[in-house]
C-alpha positions as CSV (number, residue, x, y, z in Angstrom):
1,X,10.0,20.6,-3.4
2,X,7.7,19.8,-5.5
3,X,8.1,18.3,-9.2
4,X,6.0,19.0,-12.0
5,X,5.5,17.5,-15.4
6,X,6.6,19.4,-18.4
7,X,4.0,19.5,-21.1
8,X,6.8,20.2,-23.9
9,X,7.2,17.2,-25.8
10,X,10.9,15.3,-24.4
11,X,12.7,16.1,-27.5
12,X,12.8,20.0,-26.9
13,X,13.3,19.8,-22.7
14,X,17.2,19.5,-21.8
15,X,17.5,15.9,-20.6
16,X,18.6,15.5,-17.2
17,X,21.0,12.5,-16.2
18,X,20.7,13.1,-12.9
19,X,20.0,10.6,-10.3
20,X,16.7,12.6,-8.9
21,X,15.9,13.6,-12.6
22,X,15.6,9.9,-13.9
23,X,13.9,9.1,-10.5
24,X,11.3,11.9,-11.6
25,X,10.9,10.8,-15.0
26,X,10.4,7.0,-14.0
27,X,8.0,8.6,-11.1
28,X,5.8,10.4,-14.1
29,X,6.2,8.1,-16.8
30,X,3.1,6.7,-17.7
31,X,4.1,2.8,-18.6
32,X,4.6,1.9,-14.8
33,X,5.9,-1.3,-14.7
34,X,4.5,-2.2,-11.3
35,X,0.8,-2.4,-11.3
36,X,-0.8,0.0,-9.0
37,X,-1.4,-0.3,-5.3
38,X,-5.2,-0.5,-4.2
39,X,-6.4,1.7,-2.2
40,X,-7.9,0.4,1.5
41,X,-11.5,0.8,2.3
42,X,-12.5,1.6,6.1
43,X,-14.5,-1.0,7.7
44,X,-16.0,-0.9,11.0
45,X,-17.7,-3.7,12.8
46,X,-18.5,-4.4,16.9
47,X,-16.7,-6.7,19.3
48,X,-17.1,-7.3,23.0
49,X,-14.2,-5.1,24.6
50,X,-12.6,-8.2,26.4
51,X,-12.2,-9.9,22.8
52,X,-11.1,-7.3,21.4
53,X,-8.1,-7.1,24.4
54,X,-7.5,-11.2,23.4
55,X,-7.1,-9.9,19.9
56,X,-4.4,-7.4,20.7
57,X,-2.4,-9.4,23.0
58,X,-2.4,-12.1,20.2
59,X,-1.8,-9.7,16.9
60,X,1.4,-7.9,19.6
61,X,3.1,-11.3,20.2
62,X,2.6,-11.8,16.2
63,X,4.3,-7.9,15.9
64,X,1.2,-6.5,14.3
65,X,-0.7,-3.9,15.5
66,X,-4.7,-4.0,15.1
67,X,-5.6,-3.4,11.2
68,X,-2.5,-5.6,10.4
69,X,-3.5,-8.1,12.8
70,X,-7.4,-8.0,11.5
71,X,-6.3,-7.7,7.8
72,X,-4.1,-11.0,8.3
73,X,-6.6,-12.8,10.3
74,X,-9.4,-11.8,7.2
75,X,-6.6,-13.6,4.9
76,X,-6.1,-16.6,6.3
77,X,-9.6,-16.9,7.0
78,X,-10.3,-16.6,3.1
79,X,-7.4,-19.1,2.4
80,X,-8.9,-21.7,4.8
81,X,-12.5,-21.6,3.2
82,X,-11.7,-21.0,0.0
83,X,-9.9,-24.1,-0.4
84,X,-12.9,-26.5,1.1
């Protein structure tokens, strides 16, 4: 189901105590108090397969899959460099 936002200014819509209708109002109120999540852009780039395996086993014994695994390796790559 759906929710929609009322267009009828708050003081003449019913107010709902509800646990699912302050959800909803938090959900669609527009002072958010967490800052919004960035959208991720999709790369590509080219590795020799046989890396590429290396990669894997290493981001699997870490418990990350592939974009996890490349997305922390990018990190801590920055961090390292950034610092020198």
């Amino acid at each position: 189901m759906a929710l929609k936002r009322n267009p009828e200014p708050e003081s003449e819509v019913v107010q709902d105590n509800s646990i699912s209708g302050q959800k909803a109002k938090q959900l669609f109120s527009k002072e958010s108090s967490k800052p919004k999540k960035e959208n991720k852009v999709l790369t590509t780039f080219s590795i020799e397969p046989s890396f590429k395996r290396e990669l894997e086993e290493l981001f699997a014994s870490m418990g990350l899959g592939w974009a996890a695994g490349i997305r922390f390796s990018l990190k801590e790559f920055s961090k390292k460099h950034s610092q020198e």
